[in-house]
C-alpha positions as a Markdown table, in Angstrom:
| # | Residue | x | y | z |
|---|---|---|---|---|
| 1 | Unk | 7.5 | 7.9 | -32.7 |
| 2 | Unk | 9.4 | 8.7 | -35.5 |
| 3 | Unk | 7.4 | 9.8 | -38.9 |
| 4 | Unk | 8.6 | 6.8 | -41.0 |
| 5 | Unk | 7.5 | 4.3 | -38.3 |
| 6 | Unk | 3.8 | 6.3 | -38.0 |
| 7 | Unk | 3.9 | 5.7 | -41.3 |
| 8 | Unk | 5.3 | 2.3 | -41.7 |
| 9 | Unk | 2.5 | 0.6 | -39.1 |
| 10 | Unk | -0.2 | 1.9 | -41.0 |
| 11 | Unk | 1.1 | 0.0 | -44.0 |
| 12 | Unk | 1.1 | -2.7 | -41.7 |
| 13 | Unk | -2.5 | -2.5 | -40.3 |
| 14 | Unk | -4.0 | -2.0 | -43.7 |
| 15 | Unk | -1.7 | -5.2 | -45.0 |
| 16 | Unk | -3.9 | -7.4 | -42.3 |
| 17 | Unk | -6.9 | -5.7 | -42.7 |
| 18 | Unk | -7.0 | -7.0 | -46.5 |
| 19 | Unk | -5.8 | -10.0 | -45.5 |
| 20 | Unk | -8.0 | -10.6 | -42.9 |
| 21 | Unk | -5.5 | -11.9 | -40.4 |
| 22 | Unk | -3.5 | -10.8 | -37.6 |
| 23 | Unk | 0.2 | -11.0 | -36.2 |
| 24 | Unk | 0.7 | -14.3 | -35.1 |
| 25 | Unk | 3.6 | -16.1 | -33.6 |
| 26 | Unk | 4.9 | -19.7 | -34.8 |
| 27 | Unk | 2.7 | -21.6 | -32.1 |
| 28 | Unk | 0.3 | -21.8 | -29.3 |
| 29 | Unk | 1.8 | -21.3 | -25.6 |
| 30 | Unk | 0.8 | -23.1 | -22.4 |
| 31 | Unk | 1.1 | -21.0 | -19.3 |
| 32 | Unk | 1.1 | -23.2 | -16.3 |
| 33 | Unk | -1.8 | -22.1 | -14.1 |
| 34 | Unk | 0.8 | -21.9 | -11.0 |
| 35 | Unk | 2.0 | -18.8 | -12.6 |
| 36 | Unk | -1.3 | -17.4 | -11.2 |
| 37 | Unk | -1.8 | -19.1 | -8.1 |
| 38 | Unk | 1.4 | -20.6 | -6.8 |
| 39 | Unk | 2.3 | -18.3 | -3.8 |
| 40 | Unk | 5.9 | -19.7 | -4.6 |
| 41 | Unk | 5.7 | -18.6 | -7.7 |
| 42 | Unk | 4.2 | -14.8 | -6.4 |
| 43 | Unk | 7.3 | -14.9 | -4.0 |
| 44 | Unk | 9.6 | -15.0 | -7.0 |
| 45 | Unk | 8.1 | -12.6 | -8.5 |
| 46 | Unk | 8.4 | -10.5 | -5.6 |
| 47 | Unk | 11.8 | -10.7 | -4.5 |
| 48 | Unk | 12.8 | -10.9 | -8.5 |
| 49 | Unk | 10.8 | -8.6 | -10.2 |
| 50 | Unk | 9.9 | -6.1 | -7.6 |
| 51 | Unk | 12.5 | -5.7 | -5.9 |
| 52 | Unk | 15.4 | -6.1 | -8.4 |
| 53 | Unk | 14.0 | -4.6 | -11.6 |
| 54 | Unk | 14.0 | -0.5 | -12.3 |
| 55 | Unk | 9.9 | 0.2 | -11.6 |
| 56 | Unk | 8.0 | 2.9 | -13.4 |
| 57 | Unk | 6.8 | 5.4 | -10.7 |
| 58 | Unk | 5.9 | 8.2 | -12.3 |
| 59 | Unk | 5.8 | 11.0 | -15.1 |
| 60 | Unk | 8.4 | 13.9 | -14.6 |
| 61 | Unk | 5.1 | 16.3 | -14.3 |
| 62 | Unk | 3.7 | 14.7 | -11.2 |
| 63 | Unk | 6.9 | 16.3 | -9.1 |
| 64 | Unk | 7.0 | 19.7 | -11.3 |
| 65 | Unk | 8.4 | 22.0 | -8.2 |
| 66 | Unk | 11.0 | 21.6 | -5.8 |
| 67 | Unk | 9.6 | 19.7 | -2.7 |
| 68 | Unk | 7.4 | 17.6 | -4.6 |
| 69 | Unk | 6.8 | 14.4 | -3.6 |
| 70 | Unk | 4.9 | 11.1 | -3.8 |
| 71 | Unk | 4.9 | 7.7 | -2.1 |
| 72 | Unk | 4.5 | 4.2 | -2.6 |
| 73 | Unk | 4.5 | 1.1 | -1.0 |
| 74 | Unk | 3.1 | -1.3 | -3.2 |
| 75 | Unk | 6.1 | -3.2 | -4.3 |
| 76 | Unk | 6.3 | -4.2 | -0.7 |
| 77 | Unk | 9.0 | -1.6 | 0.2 |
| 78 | Unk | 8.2 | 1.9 | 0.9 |
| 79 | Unk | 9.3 | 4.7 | -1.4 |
| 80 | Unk | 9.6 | 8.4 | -1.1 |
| 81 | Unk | 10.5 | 10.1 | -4.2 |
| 82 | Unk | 10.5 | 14.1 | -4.1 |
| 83 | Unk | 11.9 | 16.7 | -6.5 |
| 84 | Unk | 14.9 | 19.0 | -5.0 |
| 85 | Unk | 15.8 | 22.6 | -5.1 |
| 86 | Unk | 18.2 | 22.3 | -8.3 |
| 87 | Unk | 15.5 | 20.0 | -10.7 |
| 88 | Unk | 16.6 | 16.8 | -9.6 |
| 89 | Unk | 14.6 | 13.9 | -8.6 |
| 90 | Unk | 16.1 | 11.7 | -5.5 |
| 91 | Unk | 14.0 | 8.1 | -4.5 |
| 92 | Unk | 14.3 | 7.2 | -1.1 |
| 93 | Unk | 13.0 | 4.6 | 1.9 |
| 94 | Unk | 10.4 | 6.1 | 2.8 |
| 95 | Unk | 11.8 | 5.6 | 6.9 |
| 96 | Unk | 12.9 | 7.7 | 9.4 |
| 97 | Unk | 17.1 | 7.0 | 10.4 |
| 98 | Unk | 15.5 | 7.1 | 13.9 |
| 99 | Unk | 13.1 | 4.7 | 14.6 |
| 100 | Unk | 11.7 | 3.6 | 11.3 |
| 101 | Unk | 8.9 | 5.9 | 11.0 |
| 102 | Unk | 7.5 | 7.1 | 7.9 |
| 103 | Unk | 8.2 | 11.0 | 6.6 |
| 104 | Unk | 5.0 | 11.6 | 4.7 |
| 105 | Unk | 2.1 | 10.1 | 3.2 |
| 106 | Unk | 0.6 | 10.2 | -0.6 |
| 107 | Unk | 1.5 | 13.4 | -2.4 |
| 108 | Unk | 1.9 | 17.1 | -1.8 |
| 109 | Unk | 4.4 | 20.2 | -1.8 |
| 110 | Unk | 7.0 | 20.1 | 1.5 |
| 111 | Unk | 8.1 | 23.8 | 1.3 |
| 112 | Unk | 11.4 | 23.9 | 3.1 |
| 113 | Unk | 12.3 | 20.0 | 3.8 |
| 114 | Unk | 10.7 | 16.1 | 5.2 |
| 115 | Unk | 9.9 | 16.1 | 8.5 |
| 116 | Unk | 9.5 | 13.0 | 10.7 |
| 117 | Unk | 6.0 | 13.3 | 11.9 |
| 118 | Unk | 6.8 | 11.0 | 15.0 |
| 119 | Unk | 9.8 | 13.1 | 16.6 |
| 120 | Unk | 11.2 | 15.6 | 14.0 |
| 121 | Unk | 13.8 | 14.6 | 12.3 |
| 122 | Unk | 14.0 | 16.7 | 9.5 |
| 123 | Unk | 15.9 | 16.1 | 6.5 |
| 124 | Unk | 16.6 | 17.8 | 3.1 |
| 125 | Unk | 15.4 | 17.1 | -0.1 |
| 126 | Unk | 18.7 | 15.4 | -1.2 |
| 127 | Unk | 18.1 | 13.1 | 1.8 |
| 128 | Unk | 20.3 | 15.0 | 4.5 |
| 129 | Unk | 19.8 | 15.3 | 8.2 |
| 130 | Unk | 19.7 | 18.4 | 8.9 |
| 131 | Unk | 17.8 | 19.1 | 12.3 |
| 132 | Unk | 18.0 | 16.6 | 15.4 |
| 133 | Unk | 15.9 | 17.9 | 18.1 |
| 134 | Unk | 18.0 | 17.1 | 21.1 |
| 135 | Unk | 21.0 | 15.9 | 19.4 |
| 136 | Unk | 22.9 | 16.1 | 23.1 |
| 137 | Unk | 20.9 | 12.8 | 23.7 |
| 138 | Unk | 22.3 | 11.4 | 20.3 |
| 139 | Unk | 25.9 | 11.4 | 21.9 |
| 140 | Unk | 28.3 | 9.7 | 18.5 |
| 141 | Unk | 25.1 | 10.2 | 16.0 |
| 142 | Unk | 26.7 | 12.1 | 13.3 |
| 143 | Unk | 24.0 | 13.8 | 11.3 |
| 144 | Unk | 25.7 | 13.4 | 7.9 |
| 145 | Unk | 26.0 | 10.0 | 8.6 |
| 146 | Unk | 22.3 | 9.4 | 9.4 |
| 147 | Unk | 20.5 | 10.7 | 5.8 |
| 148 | Unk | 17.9 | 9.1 | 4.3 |
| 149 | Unk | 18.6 | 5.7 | 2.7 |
| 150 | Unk | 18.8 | 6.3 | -1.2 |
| 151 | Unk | 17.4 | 3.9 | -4.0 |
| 152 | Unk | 18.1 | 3.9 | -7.8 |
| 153 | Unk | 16.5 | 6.6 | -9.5 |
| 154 | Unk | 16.5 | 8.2 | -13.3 |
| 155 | Unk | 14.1 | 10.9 | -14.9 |
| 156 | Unk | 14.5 | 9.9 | -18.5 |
| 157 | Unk | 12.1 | 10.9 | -21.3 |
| 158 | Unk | 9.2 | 12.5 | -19.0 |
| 159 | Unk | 9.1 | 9.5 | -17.0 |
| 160 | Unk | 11.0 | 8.3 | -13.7 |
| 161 | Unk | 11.9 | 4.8 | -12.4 |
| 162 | Unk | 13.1 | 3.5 | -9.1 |
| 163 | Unk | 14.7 | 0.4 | -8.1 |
| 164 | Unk | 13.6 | -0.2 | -4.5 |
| 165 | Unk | 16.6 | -2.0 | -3.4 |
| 166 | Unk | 19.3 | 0.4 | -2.4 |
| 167 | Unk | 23.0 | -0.1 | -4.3 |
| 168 | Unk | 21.2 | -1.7 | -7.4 |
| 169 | Unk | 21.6 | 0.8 | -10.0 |
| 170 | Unk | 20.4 | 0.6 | -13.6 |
| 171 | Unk | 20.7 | 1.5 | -16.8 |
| 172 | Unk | 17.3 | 2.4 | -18.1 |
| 173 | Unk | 18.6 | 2.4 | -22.0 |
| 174 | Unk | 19.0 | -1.0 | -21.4 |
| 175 | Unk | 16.3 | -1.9 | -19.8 |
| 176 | Unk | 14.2 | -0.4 | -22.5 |
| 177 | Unk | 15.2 | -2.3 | -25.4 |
| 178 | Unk | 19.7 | -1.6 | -25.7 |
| 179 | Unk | 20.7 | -1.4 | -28.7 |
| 180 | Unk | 17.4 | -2.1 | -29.9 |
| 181 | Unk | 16.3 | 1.9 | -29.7 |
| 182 | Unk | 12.8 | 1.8 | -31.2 |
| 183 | Unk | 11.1 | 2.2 | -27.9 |
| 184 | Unk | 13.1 | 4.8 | -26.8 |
| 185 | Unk | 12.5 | 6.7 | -29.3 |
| 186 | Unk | 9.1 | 6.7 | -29.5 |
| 187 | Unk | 8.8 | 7.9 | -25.7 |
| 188 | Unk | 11.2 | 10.5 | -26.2 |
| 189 | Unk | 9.1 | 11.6 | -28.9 |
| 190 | Unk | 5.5 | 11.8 | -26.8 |
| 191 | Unk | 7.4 | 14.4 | -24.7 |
| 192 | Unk | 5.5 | 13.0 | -21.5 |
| 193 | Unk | 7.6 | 15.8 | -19.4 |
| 194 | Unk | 4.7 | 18.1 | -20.9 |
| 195 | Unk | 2.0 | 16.3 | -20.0 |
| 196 | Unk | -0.8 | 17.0 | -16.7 |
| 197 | Unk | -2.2 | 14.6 | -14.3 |
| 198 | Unk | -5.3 | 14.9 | -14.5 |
| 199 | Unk | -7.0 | 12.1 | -12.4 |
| 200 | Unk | -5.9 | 8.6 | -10.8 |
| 201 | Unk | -8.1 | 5.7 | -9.3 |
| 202 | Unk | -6.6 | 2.9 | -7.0 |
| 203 | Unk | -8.8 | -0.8 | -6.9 |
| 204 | Unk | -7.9 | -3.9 | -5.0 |
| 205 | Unk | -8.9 | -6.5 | -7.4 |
| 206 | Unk | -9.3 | -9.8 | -6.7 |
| 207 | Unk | -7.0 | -11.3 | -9.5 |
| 208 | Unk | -3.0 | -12.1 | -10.0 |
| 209 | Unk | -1.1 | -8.9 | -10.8 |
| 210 | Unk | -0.4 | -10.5 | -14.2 |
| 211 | Unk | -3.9 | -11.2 | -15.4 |
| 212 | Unk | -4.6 | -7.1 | -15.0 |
| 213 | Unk | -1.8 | -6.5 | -17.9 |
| 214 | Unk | -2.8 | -9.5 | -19.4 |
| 215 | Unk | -6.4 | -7.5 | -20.7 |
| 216 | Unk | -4.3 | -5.1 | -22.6 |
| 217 | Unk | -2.6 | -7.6 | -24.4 |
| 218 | Unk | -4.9 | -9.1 | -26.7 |
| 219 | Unk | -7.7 | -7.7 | -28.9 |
| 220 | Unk | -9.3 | -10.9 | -29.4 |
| 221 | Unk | -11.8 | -10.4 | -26.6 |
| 222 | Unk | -12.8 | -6.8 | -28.0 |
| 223 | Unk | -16.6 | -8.0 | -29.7 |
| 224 | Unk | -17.4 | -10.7 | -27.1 |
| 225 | Unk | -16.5 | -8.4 | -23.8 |
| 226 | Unk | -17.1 | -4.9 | -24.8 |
| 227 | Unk | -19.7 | -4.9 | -27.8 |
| 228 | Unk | -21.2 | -1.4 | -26.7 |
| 229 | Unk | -18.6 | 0.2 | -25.3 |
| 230 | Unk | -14.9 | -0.1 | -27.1 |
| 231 | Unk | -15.7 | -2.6 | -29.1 |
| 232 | Unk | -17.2 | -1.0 | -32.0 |
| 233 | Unk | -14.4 | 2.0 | -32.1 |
| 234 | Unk | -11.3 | -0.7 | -32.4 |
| 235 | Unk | -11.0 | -4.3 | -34.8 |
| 236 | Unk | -11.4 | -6.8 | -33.1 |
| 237 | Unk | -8.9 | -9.7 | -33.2 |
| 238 | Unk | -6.5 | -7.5 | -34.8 |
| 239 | Unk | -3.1 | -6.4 | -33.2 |
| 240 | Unk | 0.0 | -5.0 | -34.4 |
| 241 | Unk | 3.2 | -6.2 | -32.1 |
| 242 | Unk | 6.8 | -5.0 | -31.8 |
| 243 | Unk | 9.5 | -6.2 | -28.9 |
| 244 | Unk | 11.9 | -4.3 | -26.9 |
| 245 | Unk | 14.2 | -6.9 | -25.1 |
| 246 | Unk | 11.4 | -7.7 | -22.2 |
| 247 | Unk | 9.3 | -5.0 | -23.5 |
| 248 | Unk | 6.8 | -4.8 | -26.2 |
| 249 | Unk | 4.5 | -1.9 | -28.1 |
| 250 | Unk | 1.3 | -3.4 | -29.0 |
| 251 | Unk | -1.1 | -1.0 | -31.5 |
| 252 | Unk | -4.5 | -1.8 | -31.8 |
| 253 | Unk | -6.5 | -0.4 | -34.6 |
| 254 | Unk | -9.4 | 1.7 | -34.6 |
| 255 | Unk | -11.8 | 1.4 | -37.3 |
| 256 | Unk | -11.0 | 5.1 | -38.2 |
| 257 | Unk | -8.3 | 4.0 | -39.6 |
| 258 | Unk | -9.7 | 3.6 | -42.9 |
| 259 | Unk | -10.2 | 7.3 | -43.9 |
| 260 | Unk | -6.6 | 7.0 | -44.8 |
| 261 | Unk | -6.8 | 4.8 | -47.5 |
| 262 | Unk | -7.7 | 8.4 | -50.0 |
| 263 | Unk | -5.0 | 10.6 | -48.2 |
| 264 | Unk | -1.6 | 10.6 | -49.1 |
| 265 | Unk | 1.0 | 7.7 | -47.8 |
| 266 | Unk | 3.2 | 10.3 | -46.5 |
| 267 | Unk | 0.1 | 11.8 | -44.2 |
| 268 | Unk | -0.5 | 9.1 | -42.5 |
| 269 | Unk | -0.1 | 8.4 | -38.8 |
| 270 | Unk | -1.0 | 5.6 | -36.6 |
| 271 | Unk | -1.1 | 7.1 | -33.6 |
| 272 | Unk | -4.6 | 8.8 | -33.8 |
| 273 | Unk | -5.9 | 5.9 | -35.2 |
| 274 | Unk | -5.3 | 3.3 | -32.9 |
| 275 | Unk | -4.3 | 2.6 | -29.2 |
| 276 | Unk | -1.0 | 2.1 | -28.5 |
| 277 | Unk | -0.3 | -0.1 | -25.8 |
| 278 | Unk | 3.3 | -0.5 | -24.4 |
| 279 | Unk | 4.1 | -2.9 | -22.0 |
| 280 | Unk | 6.9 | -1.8 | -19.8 |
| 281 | Unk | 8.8 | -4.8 | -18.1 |
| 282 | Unk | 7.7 | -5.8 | -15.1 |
| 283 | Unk | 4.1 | -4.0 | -14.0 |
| 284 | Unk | 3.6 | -0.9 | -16.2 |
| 285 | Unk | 1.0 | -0.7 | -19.1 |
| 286 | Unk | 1.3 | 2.9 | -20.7 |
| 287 | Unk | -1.9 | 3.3 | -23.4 |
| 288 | Unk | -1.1 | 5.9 | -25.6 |
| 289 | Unk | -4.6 | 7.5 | -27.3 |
| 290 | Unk | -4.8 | 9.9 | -29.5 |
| 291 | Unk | -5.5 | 12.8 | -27.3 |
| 292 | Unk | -4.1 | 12.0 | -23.9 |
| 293 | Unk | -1.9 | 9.0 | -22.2 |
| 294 | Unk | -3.1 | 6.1 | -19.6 |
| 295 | Unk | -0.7 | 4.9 | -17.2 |
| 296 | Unk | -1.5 | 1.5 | -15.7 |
| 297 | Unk | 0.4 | -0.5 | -13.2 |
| 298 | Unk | 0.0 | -3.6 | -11.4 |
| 299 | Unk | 1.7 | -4.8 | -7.8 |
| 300 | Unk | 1.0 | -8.0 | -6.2 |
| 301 | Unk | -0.3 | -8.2 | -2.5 |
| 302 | Unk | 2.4 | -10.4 | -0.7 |
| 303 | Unk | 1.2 | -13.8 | -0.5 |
| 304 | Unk | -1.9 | -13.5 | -2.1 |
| 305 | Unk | -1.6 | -14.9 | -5.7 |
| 306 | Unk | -5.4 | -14.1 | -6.6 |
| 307 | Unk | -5.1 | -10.0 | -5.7 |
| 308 | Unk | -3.7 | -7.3 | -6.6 |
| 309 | Unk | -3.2 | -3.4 | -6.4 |
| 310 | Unk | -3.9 | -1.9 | -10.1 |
| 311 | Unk | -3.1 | 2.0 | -10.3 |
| 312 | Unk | -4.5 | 4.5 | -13.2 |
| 313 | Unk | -2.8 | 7.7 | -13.7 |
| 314 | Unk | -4.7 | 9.4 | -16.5 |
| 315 | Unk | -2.1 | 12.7 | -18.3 |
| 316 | Unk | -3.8 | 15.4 | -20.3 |
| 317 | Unk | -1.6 | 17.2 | -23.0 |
| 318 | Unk | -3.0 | 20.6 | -21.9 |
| 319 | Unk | -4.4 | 21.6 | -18.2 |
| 320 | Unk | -8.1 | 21.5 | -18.0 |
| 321 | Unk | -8.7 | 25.2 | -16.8 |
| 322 | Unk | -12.1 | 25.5 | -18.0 |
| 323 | Unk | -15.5 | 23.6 | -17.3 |
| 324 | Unk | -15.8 | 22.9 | -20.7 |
| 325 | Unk | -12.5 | 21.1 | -20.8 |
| 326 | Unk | -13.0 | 19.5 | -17.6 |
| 327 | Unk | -16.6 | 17.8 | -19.2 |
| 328 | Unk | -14.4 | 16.4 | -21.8 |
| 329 | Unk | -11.8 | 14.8 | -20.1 |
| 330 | Unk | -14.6 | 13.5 | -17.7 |
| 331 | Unk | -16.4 | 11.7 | -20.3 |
| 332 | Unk | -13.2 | 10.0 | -22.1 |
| 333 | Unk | -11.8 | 9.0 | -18.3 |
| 334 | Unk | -15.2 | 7.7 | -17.5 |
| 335 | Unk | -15.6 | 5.7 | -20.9 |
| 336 | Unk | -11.9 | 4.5 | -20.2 |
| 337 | Unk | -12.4 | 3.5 | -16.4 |
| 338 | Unk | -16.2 | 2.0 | -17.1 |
| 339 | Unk | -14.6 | 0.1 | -19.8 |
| 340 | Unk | -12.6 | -1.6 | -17.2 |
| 341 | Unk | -14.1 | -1.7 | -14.2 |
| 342 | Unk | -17.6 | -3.0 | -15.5 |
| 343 | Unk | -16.2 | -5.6 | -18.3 |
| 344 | Unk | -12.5 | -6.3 | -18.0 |
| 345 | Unk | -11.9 | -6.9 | -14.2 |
| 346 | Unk | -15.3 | -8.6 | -13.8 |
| 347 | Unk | -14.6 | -10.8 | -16.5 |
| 348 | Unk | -10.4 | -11.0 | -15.4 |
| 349 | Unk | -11.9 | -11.5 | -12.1 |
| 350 | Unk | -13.8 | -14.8 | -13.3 |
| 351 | Unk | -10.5 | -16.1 | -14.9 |
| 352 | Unk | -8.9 | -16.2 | -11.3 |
| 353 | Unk | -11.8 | -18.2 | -9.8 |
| 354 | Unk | -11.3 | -20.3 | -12.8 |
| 355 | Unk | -8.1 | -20.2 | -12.5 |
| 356 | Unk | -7.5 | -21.2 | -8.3 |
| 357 | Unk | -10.3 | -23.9 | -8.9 |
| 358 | Unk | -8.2 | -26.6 | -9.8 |
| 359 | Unk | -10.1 | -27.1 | -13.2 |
| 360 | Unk | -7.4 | -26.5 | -15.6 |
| 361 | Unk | -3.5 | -26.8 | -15.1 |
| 362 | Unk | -2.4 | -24.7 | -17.9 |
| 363 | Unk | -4.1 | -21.5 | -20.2 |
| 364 | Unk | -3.8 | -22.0 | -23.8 |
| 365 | Unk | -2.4 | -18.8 | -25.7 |
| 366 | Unk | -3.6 | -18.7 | -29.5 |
| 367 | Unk | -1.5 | -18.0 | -32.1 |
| 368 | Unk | -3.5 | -14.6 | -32.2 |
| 369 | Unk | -1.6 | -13.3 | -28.8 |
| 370 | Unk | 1.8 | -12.8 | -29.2 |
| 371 | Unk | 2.0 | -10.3 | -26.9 |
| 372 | Unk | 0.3 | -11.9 | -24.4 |
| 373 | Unk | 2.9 | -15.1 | -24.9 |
| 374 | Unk | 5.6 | -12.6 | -24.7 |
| 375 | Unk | 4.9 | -10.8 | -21.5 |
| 376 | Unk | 4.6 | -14.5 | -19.6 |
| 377 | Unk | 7.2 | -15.9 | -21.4 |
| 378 | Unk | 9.4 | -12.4 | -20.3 |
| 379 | Unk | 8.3 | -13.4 | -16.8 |
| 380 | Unk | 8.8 | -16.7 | -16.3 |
| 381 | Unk | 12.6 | -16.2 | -18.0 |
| 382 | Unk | 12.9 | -13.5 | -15.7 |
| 383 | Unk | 12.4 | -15.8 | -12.5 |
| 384 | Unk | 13.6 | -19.0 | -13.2 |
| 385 | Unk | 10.9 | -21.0 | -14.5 |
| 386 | Unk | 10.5 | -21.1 | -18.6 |
């Protein structure tokens, strides 16, 4: 983020603090409840979203050697993405030119290429057959014809995205704002290539994919849902919002803050003094605090409009090589994940039940959650149905 802007959003934050107010948009927003629960809906947003739209997959650091890999198959199509012997990162189906079988599952190190696991194939990390066991029963089957599908891929600012239909390639400038280059510059800035994984948690909650991003989007649950917990670090009711084309940086402000009202405008900096909350069009919700970096994403399960996958990839600026380090980071991830495990998906959770009941056709967006408005707004333009 660039100094001016650091500066800048402080002004900004202090400006509604005095005021007591908030940014607020012209007008309340009604989100129809099918958005939620329609299983038409979810299959639009399916085919649409995750299937058409570059997805966030990972930071640069999680594949830092050559045969690095990771997998995924939560946007319904299974992904292979592994680092090759000159730096670069390739995304593939994760499916064998054979039969169909998968090369590897989760993470890890393959140290001279991806072997089939069923019959051997063995392919390269830029995707190439190289060994057919038996190719005199493969009479015709040219091996560099039969490499690994490829999908979309760029490593941009520490971070890589993945289109998981093959042949759609992307621009990820554009998707992250065009001309518009505030975002970008602020994640170029966080250098997130140095960052460390430090930890990650999986749950299957029982909620649309949408209502787990939705919880980052608005402070004005912050004293009612977590009054022992975040709530008395951050204001409550009390967002800043900026928007990126389909995108948006959301800061919420800690009560810290204040302590720079007696230092010098040009010392001040926003980002230790509040969360900064990004949401990354479709499914990612990357929390920048003000010692490490949250990075949360949501997947729906096909057909199931009330559940979803939600992945949390917590990054640590420095390695935790000593037990002393490791205690820390323990305690902030555990304050972090308690947060939401205990009080936001319980209470998300309730929502959905609410929700699929029938009770209510439409949720009522206040004023006070532009960046809740924009995210469904984003969505429903995005597949047809604003």
């Amino acid at each position: 983020m660039k100094r001016e802007t650091r500066i800048d959003m402080v002004e900004r934050a202090f400006e509604l603090l005095d005021n007591k107010d908030t940014t607020r948009v012209d007008d309340i927003y009604l989100s129809p409840v099918a958005s939620y629960t329609c299983k038409d809906w979810l299959a639009l947003e399916e085919d649409i979203l995750f299937k058409n739209y570059p997805l966030l997959a990972a930071f640069s650091c999680d594949l830092p050697k050559a045969g690095d890999f990771i997998t995924n198959d939560d946007a319904g199509v299974p992904l292979l993405i592994v680092r090759d012997k000159e730096g670069g990162i390739n995304a593939f189906y994760n499916t064998c030119r054979h039969r169909g079988a998968k090369l590897a599952n989760g993470c890890g190190r393959a140290q001279t290429g991806l072997t089939c696991p069923y019959h051997a194939w063995t392919y390269d990390f830029t995707g190439d057959l190289k060994v057919l066991p038996d190719q005199v029963s493969f009479p015709g089957v040219d091996k560099a014809e039969h490499g690994l599908v490829k999908l979309p891929v760029i490593e941009k600012y520490g971070m890589i995205w993945v289109c998981p239909t093959a042949g759609k390639d992307f621009d990820i400038d554009i998707q992250l704002g065009g001309l518009d280059k505030g975002l970008i510059e602020d994640l170029q800035s966080y250098q997130f290539e140095d960052y460390h994984p430090y930890a990650q948690r999986r749950l299957h909650c029982k909620m649309n994919w949408k209502l787990m991003l939705d919880t980052f989007l608005e402070p004005y649950h912050f004293a009612p849902l977590h009054p022992t917990t975040v709530g008395p670090l951050l204001y409550h009711n009390l967002c800043l919002l900026d928007t990126y084309g389909q995108n948006l940086r959301e800061a919420v402000i800690r009560k810290s803050i204040e302590k720079l009202r007696d230092q010098p405008k040009e010392s001040w900096d926003i980002v230790p003094d509040s969360a900064l909350v990004y949401l990354l069009f479709p499914n990612a919700g990357l929390v920048m605090q003000r010692d490490h970096v949250e990075l949360w994403r949501s997947y729906p399960i096909p057909g199931k409009p009330n559940e979803c996958i939600v992945q949390m990839d917590y990054y640590i600026p420095e390695p935790a090589e000593t037990q002393s380090a490791k205690d820390h980071w323990e305690r902030n991830m555990d304050l972090a994940v308690r947060t939401v495990l205990e009080e936001d998906i319980p209470g998300v959770e309730g929502i959905q039940i609410g929700l699929s009941s029938g009770a209510i056709s439409h949720s009522t967006f206040g004023r006070n959650e532009p960046a809740l408005i924009h995210f469904q707004r984003e969505v429903a333009k995005a597949i047809g149905r604003a």
